[in-house]
C-alpha positions as CSV (number, residue, x, y, z in Angstrom):
1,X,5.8,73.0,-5.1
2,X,7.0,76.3,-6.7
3,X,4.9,79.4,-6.4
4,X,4.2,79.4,-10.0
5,X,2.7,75.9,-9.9
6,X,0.5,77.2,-6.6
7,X,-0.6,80.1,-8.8
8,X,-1.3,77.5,-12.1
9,X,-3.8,75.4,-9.3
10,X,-5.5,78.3,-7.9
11,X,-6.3,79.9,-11.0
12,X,-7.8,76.7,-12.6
13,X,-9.8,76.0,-9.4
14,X,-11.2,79.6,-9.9
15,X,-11.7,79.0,-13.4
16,X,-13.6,75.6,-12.2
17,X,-10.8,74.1,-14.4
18,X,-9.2,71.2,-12.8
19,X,-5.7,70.5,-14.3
20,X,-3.0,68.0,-14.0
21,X,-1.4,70.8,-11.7
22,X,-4.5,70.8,-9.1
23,X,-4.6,67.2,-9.1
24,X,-1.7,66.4,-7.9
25,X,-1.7,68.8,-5.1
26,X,-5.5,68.6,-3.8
27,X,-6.5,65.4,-1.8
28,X,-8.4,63.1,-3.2
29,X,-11.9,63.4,-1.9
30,X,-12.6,60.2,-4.3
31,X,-10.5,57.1,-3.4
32,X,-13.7,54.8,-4.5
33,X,-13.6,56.2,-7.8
34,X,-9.7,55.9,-9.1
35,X,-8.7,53.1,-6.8
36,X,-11.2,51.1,-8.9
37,X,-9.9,53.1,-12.2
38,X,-6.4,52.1,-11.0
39,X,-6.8,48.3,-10.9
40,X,-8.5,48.5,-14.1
41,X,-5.7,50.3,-15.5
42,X,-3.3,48.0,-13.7
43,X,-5.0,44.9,-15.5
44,X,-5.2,46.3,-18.3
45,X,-1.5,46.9,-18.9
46,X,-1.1,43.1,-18.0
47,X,-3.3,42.2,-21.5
48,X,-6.2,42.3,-20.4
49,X,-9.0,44.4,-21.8
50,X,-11.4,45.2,-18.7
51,X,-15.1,46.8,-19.3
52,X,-15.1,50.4,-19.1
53,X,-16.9,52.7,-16.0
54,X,-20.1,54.7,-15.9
55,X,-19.5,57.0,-13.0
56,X,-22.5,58.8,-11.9
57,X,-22.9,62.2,-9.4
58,X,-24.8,65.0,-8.9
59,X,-24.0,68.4,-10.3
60,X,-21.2,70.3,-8.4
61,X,-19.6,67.2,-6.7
62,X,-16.6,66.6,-8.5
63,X,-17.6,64.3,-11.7
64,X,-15.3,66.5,-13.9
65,X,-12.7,66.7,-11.0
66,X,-12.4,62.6,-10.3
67,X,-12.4,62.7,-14.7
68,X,-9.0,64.9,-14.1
69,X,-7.7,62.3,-11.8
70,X,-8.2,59.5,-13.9
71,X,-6.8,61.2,-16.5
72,X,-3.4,62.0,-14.3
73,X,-3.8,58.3,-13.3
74,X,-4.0,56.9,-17.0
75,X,-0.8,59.2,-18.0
76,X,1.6,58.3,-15.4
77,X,0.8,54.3,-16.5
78,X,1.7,55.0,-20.1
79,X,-1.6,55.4,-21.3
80,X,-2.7,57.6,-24.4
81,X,-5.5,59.4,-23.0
82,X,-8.5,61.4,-25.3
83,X,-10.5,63.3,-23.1
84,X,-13.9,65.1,-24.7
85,X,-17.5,67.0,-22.7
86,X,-20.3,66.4,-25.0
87,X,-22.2,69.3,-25.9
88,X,-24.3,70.2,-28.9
89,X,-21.9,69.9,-31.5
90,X,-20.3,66.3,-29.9
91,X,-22.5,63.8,-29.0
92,X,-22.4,60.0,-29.0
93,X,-25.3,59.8,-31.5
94,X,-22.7,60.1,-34.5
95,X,-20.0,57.5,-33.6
96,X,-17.5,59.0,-36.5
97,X,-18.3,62.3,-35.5
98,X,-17.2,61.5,-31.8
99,X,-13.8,59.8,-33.1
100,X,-13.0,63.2,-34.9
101,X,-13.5,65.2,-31.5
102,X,-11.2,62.6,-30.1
103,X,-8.6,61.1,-31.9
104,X,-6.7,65.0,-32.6
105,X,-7.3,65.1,-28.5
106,X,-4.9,62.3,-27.8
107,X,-2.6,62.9,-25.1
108,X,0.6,61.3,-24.1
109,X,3.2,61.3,-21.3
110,X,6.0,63.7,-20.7
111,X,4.7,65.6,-23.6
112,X,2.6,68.9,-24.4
113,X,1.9,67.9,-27.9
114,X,-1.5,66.7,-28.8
115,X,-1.7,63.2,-30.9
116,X,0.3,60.5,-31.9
117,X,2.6,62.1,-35.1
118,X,5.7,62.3,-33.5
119,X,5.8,58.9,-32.5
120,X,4.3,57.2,-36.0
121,X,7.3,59.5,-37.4
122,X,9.7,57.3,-35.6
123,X,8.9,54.0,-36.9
124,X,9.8,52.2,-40.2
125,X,6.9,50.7,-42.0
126,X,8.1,47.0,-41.7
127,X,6.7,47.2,-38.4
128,X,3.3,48.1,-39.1
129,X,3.2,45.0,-41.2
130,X,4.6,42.9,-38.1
131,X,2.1,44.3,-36.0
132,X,-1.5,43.3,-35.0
133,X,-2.5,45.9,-37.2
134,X,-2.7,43.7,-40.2
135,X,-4.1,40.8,-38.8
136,X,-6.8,39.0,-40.9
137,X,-10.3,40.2,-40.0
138,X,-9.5,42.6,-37.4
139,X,-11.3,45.4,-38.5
140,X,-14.5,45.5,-40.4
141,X,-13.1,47.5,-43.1
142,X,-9.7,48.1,-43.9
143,X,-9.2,51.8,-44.9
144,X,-8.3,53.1,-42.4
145,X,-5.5,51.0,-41.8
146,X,-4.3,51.5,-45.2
147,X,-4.3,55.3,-44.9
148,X,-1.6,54.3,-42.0
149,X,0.4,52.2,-44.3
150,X,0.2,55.0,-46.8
151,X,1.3,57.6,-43.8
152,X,4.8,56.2,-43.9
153,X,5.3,56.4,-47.9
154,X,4.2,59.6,-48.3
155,X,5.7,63.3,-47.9
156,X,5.1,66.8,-47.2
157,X,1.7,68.1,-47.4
158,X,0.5,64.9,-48.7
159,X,1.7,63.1,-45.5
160,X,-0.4,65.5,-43.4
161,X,-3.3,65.4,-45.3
162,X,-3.2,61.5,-44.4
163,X,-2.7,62.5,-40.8
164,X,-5.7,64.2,-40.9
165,X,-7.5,61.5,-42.3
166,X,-6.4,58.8,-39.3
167,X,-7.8,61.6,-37.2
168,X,-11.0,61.7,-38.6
169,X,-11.0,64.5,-41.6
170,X,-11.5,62.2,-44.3
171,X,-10.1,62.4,-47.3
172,X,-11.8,62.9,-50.8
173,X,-12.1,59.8,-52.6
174,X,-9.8,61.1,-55.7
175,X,-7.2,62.9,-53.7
176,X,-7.0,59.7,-51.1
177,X,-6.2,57.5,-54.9
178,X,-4.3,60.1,-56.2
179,X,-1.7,60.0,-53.0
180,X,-1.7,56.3,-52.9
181,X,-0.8,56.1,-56.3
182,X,2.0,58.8,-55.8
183,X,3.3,57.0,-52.7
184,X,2.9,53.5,-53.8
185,X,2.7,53.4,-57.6
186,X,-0.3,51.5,-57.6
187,X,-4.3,52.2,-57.6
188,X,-6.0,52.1,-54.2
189,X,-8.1,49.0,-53.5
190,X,-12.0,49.8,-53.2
191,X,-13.0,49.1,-49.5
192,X,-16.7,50.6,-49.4
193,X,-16.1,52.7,-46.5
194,X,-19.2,53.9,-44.5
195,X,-18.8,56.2,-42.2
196,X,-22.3,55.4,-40.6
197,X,-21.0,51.5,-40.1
198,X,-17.4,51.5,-39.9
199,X,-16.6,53.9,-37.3
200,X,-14.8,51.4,-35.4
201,X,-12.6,50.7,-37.7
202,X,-11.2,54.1,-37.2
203,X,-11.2,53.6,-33.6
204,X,-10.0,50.3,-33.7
205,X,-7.0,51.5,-35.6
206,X,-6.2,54.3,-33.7
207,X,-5.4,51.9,-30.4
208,X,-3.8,49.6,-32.1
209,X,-1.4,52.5,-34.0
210,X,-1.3,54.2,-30.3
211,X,-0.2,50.9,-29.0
212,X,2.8,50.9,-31.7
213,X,3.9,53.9,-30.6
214,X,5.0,52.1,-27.3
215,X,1.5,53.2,-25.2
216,X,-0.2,50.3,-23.2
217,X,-3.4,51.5,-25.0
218,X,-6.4,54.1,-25.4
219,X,-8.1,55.4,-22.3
220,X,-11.3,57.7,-23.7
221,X,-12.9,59.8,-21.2
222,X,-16.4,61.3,-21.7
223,X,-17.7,63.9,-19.5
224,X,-21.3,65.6,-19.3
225,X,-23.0,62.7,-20.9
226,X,-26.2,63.5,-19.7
227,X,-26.6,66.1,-22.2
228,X,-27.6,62.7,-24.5
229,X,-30.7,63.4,-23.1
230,X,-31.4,66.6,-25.3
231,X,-31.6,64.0,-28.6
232,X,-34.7,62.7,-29.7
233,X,-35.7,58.7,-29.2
234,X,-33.5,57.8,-32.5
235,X,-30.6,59.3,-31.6
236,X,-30.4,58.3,-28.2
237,X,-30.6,54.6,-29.2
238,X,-27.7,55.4,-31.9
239,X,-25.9,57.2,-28.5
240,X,-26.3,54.3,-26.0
241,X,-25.5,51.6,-28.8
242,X,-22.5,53.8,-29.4
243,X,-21.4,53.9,-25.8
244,X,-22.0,50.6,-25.0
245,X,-19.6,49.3,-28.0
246,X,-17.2,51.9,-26.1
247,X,-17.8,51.0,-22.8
248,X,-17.1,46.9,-24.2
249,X,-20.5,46.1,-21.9
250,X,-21.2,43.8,-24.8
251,X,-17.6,42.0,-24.8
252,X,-17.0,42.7,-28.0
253,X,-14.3,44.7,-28.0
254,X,-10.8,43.5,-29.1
255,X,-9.0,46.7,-29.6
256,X,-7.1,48.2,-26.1
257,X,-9.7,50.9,-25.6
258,X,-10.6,51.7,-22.4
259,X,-14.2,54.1,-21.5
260,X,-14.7,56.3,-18.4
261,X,-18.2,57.9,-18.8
262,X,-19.1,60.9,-16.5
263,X,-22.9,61.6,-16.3
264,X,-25.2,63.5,-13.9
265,X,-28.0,61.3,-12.0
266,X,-30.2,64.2,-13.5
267,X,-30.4,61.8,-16.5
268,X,-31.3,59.0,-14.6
269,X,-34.3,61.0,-12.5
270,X,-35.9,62.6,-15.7
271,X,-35.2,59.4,-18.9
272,X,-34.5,56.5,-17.0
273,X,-37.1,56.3,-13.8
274,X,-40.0,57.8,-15.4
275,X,-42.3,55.0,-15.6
276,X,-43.5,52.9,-18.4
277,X,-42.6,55.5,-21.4
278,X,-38.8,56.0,-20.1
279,X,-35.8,54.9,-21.7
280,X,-34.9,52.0,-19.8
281,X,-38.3,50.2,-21.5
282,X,-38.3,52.5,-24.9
283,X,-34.6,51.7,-26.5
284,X,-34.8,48.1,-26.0
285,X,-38.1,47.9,-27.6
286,X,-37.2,50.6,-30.3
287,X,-33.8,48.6,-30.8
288,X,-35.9,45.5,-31.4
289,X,-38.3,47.3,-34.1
290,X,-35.0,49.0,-35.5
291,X,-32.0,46.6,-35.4
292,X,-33.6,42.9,-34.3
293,X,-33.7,40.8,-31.1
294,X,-29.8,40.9,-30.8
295,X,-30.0,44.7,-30.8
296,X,-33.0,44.8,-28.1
297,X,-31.2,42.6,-26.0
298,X,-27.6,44.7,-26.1
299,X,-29.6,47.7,-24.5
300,X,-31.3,45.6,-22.0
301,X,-27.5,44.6,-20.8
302,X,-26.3,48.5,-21.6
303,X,-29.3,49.8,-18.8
304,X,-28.4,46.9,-16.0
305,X,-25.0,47.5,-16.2
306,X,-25.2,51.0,-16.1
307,X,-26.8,50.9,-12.7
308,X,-25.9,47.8,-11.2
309,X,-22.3,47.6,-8.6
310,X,-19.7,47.9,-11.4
311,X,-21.0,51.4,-11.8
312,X,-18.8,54.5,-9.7
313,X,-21.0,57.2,-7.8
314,X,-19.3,60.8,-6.5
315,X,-20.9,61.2,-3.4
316,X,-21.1,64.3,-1.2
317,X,-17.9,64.3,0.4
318,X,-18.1,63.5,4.3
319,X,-17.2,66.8,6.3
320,X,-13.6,65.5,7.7
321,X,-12.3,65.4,4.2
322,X,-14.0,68.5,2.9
323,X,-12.2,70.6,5.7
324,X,-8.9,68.9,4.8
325,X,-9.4,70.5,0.7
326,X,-10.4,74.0,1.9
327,X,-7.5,73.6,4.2
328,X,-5.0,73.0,1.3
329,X,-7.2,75.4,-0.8
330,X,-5.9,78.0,1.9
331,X,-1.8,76.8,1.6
332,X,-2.3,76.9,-1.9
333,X,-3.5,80.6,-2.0
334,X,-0.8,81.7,0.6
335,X,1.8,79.8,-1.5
336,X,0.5,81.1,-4.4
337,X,0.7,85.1,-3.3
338,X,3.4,84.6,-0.3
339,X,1.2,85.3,2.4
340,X,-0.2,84.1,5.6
341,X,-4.1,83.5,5.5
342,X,-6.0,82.8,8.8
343,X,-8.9,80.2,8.0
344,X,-10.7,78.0,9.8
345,X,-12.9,75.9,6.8
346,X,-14.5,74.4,9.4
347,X,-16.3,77.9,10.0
348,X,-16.8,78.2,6.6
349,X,-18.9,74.9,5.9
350,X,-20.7,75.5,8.9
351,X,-21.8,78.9,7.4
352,X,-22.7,77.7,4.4
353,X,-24.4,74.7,4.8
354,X,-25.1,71.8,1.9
355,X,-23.8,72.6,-0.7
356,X,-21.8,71.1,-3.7
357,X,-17.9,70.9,-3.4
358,X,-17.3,73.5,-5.9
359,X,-19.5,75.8,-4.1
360,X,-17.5,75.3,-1.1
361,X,-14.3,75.9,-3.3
362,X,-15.5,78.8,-4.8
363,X,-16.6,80.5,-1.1
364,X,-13.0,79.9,-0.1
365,X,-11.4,81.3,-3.0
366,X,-13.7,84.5,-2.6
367,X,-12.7,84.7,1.3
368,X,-9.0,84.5,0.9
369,X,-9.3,86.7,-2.2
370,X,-10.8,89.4,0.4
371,X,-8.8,89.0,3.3
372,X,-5.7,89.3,0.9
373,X,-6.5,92.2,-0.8
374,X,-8.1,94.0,1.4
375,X,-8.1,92.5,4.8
376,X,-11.6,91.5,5.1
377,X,-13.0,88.4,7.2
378,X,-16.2,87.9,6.2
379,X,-17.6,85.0,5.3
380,X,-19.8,84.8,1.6
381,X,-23.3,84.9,1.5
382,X,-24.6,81.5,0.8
383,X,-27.5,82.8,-1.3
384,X,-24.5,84.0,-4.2
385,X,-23.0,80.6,-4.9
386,X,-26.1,78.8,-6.2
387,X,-26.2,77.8,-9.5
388,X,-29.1,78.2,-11.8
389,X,-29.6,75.7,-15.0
390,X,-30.3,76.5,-18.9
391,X,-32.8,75.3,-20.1
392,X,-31.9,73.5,-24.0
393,X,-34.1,74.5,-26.7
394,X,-33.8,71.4,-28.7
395,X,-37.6,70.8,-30.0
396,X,-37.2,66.8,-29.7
397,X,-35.3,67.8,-25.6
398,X,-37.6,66.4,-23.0
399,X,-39.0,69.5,-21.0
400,X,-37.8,68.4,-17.7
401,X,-34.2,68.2,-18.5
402,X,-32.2,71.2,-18.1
């Protein structure tokens, strides 16, 4: 490792940043997470479209860290990877809304450039008519799929204004005629697009396109997905429908998309365990009164399977392997500035006592910082690494949460 690419890992662990970069050179306190991502993956590149993952953890433990891996993971198998926290502005509840957060957030391997333009560049559009892409009934609606025909017929500006579209800015109706007409020299069929019920069209192309480009398929990762728990009744049933279609929990799915969902078991404690009024009774009954038996029954499976053994948990990472990270925290930092650091995190854990890993992190970046600059040894007080919560102000958020 150079000293540049020690600097690059300590800065993003101080930031509370994971990257590619601190990845690859931190242990893995979470073999039970991304061995299982792994096979998937493995099985997935064989044709095979496995389920997606719900992995569950408490705040601070490494949720967003084990999300990095999997992303690292999903790259250096060829993957396209979109990776997305949901916050107020992104939520699941929208599922059109989520595609446009993710499809311009596609990444690829061996390059720095978001999306998929460069590689759509290189083909010739006899392909995308030999491909599964136009296959009879594969998508509920077909415009988006024609906007990709159109891509490769078009130029300049109205070329990227068709990008945009396949990534979620749709197009005008008028304007989207008035370039396949230019393009094509004949009048755009009608296809009765809906947003609100043909999202998965979109997605649906997008794999398939990412596929074309030579990818083995479309790994989306979610992250802070508790924060579904700020929407009202409605549109957490439109959220967990959403993710279970993304998830494939139903079997349904016959594009390669594959789902890694990060939440906190805070959701779980305050919606799902809260007796007769929580969520695990209320969204099957709300999707019976709302969508019909079929519907009801979808979120009974989305709720089981989101708890039962197929399901990944972060746990607090045993002591042997947290003193082996804060022991490669400390080469990193000595790398990093060319010195010598004397450490023992073994001390340091001791002093502290429970807390969660990025705590611990944090406490030894603060101690080397110290003893570097200005030859200090003394260990943090424990008391100035804990974290307080926001609390939302959505009127329809349940007052417990956050």
């Amino acid at each position: 490792m150079s000293d540049t690419q020690a600097i690059f890992a300590i800065e993003s662990l101080r930031a509370g940043i994971p990257t590619r970069t601190s990845t690859r050179v931190l242990p893995d306190l979470r073999p039970q997470v991304t061995d299982r991502i792994v096979a998937d993956l493995a099985g997935f590149g064989k044709g095979v479209l496995p389920p997606g993952r719900m992995v569950w953890g408490q705040y601070g433990q490494g949720k967003t860290h084990a999300l990095t891996a999997i992303e690292h993971v999903a790259l250096d198998r060829n993957f396209a990877v979109s990776r997305v926290s949901l916050s107020r502005e992104v939520s699941c509840r929208n599922l059109f809304q989520l595609y446009g957060n993710l499809a311009p957030r596609i990444r690829t391997p061996n390059s720095t450039l978001e999306g998929i333009q460069q590689y759509l560049n290189r083909i010739r559009p006899l392909e995308i008519r030999q491909s599964v892409l136009f296959e009879e009934d594969r998508y509920a609606n077909g415009l988006p799929v024609q906007m990709l025909e159109d891509y490769f017929y078009a130029e300049g500006e109205d070329k990227d204004a068709i990008y945009g579209d396949l990534l979620g800015v749709r197009l005008p109706a008028g304007e989207a005629s008035r370039i396949h007409r230019t393009a094509r020299g004949s009048v755009l069929p009608r296809f009765g697009f809906k947003a609100a019920e043909h999202a998965e069209s979109y997605f649906g192309m997008m794999a398939d396109a990412i596929q074309l480009c030579g990818f083995e398929g479309w790994v989306i990762l979610l992250d802070e997905v508790e924060l579904l728990g700020r929407l009202g009744k409605t549109s957490r049933l439109s959220a967990y429908r959403n993710l279970s279609w993304l998830l494939n929990w139903q079997g349904g799915m016959n594009y390669p998309i594959y789902t890694v969902v990060a939440a906190a078991t805070r959701l779980q404690d305050d919606l799902w365990y809260g007796g007769e009024g929580d969520d695990r009774a209320l969204m099957p009954e709300l999707a019976m009164e709302r969508k019909g038996p079929d519907a009801k029954a979808d979120m009974e499976r989305f709720f089981e399977r989101a708890i039962d053994a197929e399901s990944l948990k972060v746990l607090p990472a045993d002591t042997a392997d947290l003193e082996g990270l804060l022991e490669r925290v400390a080469v990193l930092h000595g790398k990093a500035y060319d010195w010598s650091p004397s450490y023992a995190s073994r001390d340091l854990i001791r002093h502290l006592g429970s807390q969660p890993v990025r705590s611990y992190v944090r406490a030894t970046l603060e101690f080397l910082d110290l003893q570097y600059l200005y030859g200090e040894s003394d260990l943090p007080d424990p008391a100035a690494l804990r974290e307080g919560v926001l609390v939302g102000s959505d009127e329809e958020a349940p007052e417990t949460l956050f």
